[in-house]
C-alpha positions as CSV (number, residue, x, y, z in Angstrom):
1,X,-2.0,-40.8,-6.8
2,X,-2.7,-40.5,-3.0
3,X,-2.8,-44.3,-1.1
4,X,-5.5,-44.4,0.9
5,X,-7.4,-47.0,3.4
6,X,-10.7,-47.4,1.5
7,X,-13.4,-47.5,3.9
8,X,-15.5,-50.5,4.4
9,X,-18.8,-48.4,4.1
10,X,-19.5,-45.7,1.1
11,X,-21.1,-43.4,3.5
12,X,-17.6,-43.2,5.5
13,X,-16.1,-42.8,1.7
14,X,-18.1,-39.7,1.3
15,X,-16.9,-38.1,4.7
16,X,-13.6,-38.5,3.4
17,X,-14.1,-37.3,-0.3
18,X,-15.6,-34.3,0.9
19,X,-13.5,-33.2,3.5
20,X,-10.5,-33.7,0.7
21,X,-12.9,-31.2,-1.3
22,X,-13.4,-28.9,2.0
23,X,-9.6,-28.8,2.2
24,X,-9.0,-28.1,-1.4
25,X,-6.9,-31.0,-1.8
26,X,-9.3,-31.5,-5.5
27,X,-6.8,-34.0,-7.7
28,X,-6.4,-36.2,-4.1
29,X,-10.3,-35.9,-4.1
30,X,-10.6,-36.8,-7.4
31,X,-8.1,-40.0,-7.2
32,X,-10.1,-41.1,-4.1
33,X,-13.7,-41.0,-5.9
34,X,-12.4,-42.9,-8.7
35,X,-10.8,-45.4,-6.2
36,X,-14.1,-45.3,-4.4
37,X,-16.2,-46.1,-6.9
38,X,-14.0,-49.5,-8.1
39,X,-15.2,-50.7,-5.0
40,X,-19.0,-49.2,-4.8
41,X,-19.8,-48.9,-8.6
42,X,-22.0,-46.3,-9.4
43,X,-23.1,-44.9,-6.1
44,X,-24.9,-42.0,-6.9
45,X,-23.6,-39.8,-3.9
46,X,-20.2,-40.8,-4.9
47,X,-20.5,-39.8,-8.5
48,X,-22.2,-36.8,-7.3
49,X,-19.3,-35.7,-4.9
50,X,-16.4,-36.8,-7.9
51,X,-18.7,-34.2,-10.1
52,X,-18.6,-31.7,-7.7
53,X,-14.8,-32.0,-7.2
54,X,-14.2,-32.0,-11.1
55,X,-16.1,-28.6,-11.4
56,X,-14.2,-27.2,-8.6
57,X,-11.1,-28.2,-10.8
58,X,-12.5,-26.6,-14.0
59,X,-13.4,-29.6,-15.5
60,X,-16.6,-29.3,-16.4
61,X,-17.3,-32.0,-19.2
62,X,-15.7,-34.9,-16.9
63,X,-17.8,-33.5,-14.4
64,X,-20.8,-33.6,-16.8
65,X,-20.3,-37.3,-17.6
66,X,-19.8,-38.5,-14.4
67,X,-23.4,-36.6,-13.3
68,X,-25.0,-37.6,-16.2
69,X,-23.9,-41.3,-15.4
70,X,-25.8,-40.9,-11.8
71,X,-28.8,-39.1,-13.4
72,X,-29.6,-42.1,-15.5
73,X,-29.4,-44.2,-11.8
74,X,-31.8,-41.5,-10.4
75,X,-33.6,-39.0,-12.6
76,X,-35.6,-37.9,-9.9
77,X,-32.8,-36.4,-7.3
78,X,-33.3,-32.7,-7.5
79,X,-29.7,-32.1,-5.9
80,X,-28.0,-34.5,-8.4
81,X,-30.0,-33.0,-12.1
82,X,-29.1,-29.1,-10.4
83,X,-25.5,-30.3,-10.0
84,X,-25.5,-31.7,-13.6
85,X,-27.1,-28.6,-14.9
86,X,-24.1,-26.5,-13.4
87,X,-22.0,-29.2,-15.6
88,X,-23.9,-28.1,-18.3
89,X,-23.1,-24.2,-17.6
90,X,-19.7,-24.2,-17.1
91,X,-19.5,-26.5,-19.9
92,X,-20.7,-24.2,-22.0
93,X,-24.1,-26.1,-22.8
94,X,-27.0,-22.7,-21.3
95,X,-29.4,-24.7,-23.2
96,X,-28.8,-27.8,-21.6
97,X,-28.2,-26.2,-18.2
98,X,-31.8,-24.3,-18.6
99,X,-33.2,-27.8,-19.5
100,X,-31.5,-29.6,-16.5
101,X,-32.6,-26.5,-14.1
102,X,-36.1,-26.1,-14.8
103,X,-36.6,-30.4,-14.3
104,X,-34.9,-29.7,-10.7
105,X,-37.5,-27.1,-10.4
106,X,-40.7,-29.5,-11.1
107,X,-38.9,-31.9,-8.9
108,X,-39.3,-29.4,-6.0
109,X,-36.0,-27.8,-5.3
110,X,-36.4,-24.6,-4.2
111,X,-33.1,-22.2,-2.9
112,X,-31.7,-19.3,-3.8
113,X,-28.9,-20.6,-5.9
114,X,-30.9,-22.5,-8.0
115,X,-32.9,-19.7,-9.2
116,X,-29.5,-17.5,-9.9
117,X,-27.8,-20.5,-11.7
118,X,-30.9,-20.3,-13.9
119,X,-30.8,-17.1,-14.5
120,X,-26.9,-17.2,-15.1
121,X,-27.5,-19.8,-17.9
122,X,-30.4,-17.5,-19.1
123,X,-27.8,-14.5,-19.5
124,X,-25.9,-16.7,-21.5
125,X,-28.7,-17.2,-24.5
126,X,-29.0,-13.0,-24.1
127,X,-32.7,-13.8,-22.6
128,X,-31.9,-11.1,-20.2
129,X,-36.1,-10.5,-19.2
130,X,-35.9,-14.1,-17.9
131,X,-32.6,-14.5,-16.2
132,X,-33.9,-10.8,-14.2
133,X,-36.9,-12.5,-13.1
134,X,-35.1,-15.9,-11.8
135,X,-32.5,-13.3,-9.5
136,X,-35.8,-11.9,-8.5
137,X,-37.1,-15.1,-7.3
138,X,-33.5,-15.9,-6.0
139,X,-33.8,-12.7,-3.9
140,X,-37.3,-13.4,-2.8
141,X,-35.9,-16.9,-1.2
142,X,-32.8,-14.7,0.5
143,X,-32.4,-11.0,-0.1
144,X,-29.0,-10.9,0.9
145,X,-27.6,-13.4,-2.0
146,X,-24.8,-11.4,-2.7
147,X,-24.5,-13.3,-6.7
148,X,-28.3,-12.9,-7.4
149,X,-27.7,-9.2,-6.8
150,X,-24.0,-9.0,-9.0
151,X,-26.1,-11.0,-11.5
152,X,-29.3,-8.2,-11.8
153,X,-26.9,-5.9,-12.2
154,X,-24.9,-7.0,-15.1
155,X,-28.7,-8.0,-16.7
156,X,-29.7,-4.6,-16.0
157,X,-26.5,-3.3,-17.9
158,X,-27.2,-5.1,-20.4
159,X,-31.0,-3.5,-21.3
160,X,-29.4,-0.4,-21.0
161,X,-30.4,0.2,-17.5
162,X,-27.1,1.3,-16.2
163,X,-28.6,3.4,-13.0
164,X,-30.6,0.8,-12.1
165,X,-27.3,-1.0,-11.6
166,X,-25.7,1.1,-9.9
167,X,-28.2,0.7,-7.0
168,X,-28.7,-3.3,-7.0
169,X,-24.6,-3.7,-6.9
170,X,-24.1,-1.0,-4.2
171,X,-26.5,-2.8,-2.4
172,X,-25.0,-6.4,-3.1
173,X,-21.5,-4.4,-1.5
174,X,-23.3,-3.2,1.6
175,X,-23.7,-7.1,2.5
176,X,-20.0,-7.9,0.9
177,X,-17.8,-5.2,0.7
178,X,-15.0,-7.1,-1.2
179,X,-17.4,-9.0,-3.6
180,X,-15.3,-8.6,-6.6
181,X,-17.8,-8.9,-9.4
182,X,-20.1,-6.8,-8.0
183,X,-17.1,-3.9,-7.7
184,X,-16.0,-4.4,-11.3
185,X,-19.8,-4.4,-12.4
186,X,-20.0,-1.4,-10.7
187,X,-17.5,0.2,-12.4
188,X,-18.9,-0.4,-15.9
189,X,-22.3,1.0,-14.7
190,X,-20.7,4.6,-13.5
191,X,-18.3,4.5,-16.1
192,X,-21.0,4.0,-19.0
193,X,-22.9,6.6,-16.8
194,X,-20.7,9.7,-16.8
195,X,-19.1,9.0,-13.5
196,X,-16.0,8.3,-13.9
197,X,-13.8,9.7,-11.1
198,X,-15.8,6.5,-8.8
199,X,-15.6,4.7,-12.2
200,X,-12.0,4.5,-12.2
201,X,-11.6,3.7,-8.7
202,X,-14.1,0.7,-8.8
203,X,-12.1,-0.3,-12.6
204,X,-9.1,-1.0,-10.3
205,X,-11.1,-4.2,-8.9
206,X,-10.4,-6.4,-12.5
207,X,-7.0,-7.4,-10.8
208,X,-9.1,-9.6,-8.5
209,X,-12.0,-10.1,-11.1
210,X,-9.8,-10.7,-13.8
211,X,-6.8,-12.3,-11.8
212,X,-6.2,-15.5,-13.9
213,X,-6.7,-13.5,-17.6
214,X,-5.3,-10.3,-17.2
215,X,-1.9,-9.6,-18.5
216,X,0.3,-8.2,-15.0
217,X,3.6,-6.5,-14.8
218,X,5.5,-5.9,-12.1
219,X,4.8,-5.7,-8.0
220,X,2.3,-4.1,-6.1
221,X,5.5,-2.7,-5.0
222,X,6.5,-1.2,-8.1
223,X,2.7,0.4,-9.0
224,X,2.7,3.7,-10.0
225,X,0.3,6.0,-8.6
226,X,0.9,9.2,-9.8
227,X,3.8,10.0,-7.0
228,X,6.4,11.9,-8.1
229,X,8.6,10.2,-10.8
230,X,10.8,13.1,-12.2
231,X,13.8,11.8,-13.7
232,X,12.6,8.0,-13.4
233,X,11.7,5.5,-16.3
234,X,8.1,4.3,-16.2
235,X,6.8,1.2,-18.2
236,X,3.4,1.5,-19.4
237,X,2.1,-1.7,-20.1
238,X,-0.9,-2.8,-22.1
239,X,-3.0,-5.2,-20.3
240,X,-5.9,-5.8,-22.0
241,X,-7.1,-5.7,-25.7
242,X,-5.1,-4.1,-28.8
243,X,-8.1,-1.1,-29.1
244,X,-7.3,-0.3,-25.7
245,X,-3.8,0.1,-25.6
246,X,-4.6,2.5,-28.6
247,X,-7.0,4.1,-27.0
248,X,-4.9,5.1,-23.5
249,X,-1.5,5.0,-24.6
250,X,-2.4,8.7,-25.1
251,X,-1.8,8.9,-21.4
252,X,1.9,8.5,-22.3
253,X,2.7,12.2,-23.5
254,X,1.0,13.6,-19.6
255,X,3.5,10.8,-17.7
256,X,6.5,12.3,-19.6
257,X,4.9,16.0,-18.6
258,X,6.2,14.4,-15.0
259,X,9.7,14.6,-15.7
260,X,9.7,10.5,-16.7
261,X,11.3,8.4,-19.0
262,X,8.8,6.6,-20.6
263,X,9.2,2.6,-22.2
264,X,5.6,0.8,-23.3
265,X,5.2,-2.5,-23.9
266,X,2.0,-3.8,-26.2
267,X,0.7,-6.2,-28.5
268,X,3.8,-6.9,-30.8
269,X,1.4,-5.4,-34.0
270,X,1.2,-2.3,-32.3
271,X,4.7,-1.9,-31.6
272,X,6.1,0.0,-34.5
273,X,3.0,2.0,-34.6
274,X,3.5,2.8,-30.7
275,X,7.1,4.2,-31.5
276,X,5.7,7.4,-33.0
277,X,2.9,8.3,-30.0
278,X,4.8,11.6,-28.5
279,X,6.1,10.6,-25.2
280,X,7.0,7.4,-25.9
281,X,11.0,6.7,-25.6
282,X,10.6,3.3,-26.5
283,X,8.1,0.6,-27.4
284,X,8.6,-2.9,-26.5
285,X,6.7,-6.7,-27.7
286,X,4.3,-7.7,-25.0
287,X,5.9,-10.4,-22.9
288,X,9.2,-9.7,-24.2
289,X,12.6,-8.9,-22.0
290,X,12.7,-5.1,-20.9
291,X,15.2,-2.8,-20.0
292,X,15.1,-2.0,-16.5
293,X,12.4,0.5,-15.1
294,X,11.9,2.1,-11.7
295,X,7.6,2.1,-11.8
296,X,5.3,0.3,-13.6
297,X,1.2,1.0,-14.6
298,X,-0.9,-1.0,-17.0
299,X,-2.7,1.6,-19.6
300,X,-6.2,1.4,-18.0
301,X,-4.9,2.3,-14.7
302,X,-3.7,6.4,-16.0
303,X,-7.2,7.3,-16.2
304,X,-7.7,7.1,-12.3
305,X,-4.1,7.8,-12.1
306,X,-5.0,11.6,-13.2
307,X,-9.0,11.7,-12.5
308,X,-9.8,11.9,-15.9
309,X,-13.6,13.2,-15.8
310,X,-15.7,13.3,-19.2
311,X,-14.3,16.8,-19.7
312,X,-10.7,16.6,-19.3
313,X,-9.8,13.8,-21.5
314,X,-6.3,13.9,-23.1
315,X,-7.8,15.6,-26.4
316,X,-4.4,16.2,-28.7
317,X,-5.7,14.2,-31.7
318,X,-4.3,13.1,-33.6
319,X,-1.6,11.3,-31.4
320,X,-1.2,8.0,-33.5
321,X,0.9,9.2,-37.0
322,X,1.2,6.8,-40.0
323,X,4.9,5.8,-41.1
324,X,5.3,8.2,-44.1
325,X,7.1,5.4,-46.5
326,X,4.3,2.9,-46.0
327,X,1.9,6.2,-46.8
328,X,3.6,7.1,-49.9
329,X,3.3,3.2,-51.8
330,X,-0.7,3.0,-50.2
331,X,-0.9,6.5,-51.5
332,X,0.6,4.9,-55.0
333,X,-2.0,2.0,-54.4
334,X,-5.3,4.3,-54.1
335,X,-4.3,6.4,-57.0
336,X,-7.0,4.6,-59.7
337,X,-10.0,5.1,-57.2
338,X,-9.8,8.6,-56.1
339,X,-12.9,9.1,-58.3
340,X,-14.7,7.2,-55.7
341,X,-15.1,8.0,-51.9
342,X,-12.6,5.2,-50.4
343,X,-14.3,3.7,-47.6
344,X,-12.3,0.8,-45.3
345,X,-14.2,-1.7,-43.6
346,X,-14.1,-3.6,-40.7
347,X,-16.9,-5.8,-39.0
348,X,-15.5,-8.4,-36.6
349,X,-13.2,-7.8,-33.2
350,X,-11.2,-10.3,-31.4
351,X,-13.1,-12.9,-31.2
352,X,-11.3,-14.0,-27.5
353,X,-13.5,-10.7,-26.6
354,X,-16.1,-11.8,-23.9
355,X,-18.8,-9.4,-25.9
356,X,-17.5,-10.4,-29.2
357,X,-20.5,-11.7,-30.2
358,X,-22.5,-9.0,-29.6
359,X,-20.3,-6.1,-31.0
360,X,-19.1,-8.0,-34.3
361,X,-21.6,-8.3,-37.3
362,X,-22.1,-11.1,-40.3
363,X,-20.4,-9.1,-43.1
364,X,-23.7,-9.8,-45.4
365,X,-25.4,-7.4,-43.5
366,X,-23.2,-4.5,-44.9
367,X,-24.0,-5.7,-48.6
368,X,-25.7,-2.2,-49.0
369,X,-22.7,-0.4,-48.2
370,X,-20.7,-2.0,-50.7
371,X,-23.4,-1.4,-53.1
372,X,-23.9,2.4,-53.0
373,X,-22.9,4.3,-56.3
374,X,-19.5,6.1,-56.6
375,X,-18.2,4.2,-53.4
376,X,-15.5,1.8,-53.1
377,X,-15.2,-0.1,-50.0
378,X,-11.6,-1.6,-48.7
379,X,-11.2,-4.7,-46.1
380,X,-9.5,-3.7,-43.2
381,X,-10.6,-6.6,-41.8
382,X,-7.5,-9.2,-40.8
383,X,-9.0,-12.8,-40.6
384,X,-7.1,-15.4,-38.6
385,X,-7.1,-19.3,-39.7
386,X,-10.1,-20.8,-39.4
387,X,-12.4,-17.6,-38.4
388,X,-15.2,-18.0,-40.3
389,X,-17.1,-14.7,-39.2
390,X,-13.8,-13.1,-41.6
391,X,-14.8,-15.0,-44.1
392,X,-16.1,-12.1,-47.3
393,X,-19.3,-13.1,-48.4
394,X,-19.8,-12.8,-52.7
395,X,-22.4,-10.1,-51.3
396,X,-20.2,-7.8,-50.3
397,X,-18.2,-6.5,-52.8
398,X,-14.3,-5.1,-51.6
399,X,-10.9,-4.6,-52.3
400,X,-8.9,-6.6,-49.8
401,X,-5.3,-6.1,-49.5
402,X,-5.0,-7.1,-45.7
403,X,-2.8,-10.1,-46.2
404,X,-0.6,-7.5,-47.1
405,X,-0.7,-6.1,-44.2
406,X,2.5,-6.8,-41.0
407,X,1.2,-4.8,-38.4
408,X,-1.1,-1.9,-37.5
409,X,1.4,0.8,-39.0
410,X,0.4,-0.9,-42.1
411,X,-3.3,-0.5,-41.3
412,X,-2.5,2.9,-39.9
413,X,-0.9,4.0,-43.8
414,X,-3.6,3.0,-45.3
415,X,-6.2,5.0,-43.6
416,X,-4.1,7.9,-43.3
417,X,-5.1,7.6,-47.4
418,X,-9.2,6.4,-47.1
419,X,-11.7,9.3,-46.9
420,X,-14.0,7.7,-44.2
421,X,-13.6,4.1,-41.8
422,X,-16.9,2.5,-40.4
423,X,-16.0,-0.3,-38.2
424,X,-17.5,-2.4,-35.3
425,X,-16.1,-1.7,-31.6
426,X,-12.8,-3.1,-32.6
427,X,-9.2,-2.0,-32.5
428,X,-9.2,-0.8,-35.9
429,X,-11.7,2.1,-34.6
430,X,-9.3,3.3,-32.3
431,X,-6.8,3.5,-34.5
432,X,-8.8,5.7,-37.2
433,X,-10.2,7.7,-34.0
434,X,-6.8,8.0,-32.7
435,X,-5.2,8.9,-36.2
436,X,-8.0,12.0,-36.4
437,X,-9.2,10.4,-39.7
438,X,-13.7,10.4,-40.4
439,X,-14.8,7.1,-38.6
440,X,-18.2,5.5,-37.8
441,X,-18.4,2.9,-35.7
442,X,-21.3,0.1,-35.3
443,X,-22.8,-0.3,-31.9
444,X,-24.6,-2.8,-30.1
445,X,-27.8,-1.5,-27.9
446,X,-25.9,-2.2,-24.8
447,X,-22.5,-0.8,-25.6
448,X,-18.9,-1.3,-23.9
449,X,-18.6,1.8,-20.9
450,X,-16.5,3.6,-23.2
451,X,-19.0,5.0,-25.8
452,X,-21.3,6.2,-23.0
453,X,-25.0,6.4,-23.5
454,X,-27.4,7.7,-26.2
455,X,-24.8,10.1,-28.0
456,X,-23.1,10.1,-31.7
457,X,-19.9,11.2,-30.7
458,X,-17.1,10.4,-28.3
459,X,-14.8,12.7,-26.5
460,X,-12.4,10.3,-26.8
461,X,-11.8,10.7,-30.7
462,X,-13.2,14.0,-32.4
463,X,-13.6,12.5,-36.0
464,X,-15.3,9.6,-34.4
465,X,-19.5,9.3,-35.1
466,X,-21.3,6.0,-33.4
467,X,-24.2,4.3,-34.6
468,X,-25.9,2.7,-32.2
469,X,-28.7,-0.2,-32.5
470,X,-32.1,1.1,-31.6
471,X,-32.9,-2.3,-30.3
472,X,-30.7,-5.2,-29.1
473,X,-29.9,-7.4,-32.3
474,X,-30.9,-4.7,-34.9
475,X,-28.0,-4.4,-37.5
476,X,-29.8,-4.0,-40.2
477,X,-30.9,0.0,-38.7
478,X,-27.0,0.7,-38.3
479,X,-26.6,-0.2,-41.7
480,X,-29.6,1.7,-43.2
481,X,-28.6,4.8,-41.3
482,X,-25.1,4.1,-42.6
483,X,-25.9,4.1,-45.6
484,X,-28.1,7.5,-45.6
485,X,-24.9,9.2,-44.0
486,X,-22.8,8.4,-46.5
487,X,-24.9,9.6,-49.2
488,X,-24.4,13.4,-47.4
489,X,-20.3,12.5,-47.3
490,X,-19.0,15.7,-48.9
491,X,-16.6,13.5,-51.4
492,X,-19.4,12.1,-52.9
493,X,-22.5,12.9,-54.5
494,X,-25.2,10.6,-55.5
């Protein structure tokens, strides 16, 4: 800790904590508060500035104990029960933050910011009606409040009003051109939309959105663009989730069309499975130590890299293959149940996945799946310690062999042998799509960009059908019209 002269008065102890804040100097800030307030015990300004500090630092439940301390000194400060509902937010609390915002409401405050932290912490409880109304009445106080506009358009995304978006967030970056969020919004509203060649550009703003999560190799320096890289070895890297390194390593067979070596590096489950994608020299563990390379471009980057447009998607499908010894023994496995149709199941994603609760189902809810006459249903749903939303209900009646499973090549083998997948948006979907084999995947109303809009197939995976939820919440019509489909499967009849 800093030594400092404490001053004699608090308000001069304020000046100082905040212009430690101002210069970013936030664990010197946070040593002075605490110093400060041995000598003026709860002083509400001071708790109010060591809250704000510990926020900035990304401590939001210190931060919510210290406000909540000076709230219970002075319930009726609007500033101080705002700066505690933020707490609340960041904290993870909506509720709570709703609560705290709507008291500084009836206590009169009235700006912009409050109205979009409102409807941020609405967002957050999926009451996306509300939260578009508080950005409106942010935007009523200043029509220029570049988050209020970023916000309405990741609401309006979410109701499946994509276009709508599209004009809100180009008009948040005609006040801030290098507003991240609204960019990478942006891109998720043309994408999901059809246009993709803008798409793609705008997609290229995660490395500022996404700059503390996303996984980074290489320089800017060493960023391929699509110049010429005959007779030069390219890593392809896998930034971002296991379903979408499956989904664009695809890309890999076009690079080595350039005359390129190519390495890629991914999820350590997918590496034996990569090994076999044509094009691919070499597949390396994420994270890992690589050979040398001359150029490096993460997986979601190829897309804009060759102006992929709806119609000129890499279509050679299948482009995943199943190792043909772990075929045979499932093949050995599946013998006793070829009198059934041999469905594999899967119903949760990642649940790390900032939409995961939305795209992944409670397994009950496909109890009439399992139920169906002359149908056997397999798990291909890997559970990890402690997830409960893996957990198999007695309702749903499988076969569940997963624990045997190493690695996707093992998941691969065995639904190289099923007659038909159905699966949430998770990786496991890509990897049927991607292997050529029947799948149906479960959507929510407001789908990922990917799946587009209002359609039952993909160009991204021929054999691929989606089922998509009439309205937001509504599994139970997926599963229905699930269920009637698979009565018309041609292995089967009812």
């Amino acid at each position: 800790m800093m030594s400092f002269d404490m001053p004699v008065h608090w308000e001069d102890a304020e000046k100082l904590g905040t212009r430690l804040r101002q210069e970013g100097r936030r664990e010197d800030a946070v040593d002075f508060y605490r110093a400060s307030l041995q000598r003026f015990p709860e002083n509400i300004v001071l708790l109010n500035g060591l809250g704000l500090v510990l926020m900035d630092a990304n401590r939001p439940g210190e931060a919510r104990s210290v406000l909540e301390q000076a709230e219970r000194h002075s319930p009726r400060t609007p500033a101080l029960v705002f700066n505690l509902g933020n707490a609340m937010r960041l904290g993870g609390d909506p509720a709570g933050a709703i609560t705290m915002y709507e008291r500084a409401l009836s206590l009169g405050l009235d700006i912009p910011e409050l109205f979009n932290n409102l409807g941020v912490a609405l967002q957050e409880s999926e009451r996306w009606g509300d939260a578009l109304r508080m950005f409106q009445e942010s935007l009523q106080r200043n029509s220029r409040y570049v988050p209020a506009l970023a916000n309405s358009g990741y609401s309006m995304i979410q109701i499946g009003r994509p276009d709508d978006a599209v004009d809100v967030l180009r008009r948040a970056l005609r006040v801030e051109p290098a507003y991240a969020d609204a960019h990478w919004l942006l891109s998720h509203a043309l994408l999901i939309t059809g246009q993709w060649p803008e798409g793609w550009d705008e997609y290229e703003w995660r490395w500022h959105k996404m700059k503390t999560v996303a996984y980074h190799r290489g320089t800017p320096e060493s960023r391929w663009a699509g110049e010429d890289i005959d007779g030069k070895t390219i890593l392809l890297y896998a930034e971002q989730g296991a379903g979408d390194a499956v989904q664009f390593v695809r890309y890999a067979s076009l690079v080595k069309a350039r005359g390129a070596n190519v390495m890629v590096e991914c999820h350590e489950e997918l590496v034996s499975l990569f090994r076999g994608v044509d094009g691919v020299s070499e597949a390396h563990a994420r994270g890992t130590t690589l050979p040398p390379y001359d150029v490096a471009c993460p997986l979601l980057s190829l897309p804009s890299v060759f102006r992929t447009t709806v119609g000129s998607i890499p279509g050679v499908v299948p482009y995943l293959v199943a190792d043909p010894h772990r075929v045979t023994r499932w093949r050995r496995v599946l013998e006793p149940f070829r009198n059934r149709l041999c469905v594999g199941l899967v119903w949760a994603g990642n649940a790390a996945h900032v939409n995961d609760r939305k795209r992944s189902l409670p397994p009950g809810l496909l109890a009439p799946l399992a139920s169906m006459p002359g149908v056997q249903i397999f798990s291909l749903q890997k559970s990890a310690a402690g997830d409960s939303r893996c957990v198999i209900p007695a309702s749903l009646s499988l076969i569940d062999w997963t624990d045997e499973f190493h690695d996707f090549a093992d998941t691969a083998a065995l639904i190289s042998e099923l007659d038909l997948v159905i699966a949430g948006d998770t990786a496991v979907a890509h990897v049927a799509g991607a292997l050529g084999k029947p799948v149906w995947v479960m959507l929510p109303y407001a789908p990922d960009w990917r799946w587009l809009l209002a359609r039952g197939d993909s160009d991204w995976y021929p054999s691929m059908r989606l089922f998509r939820q009439p309205v937001p919440g509504d599994w139970r019509s997926v599963v229905e019209s699930l269920c009637t489909q698979i009565a018309q499967f041609p292995r089967i009849s009812l």
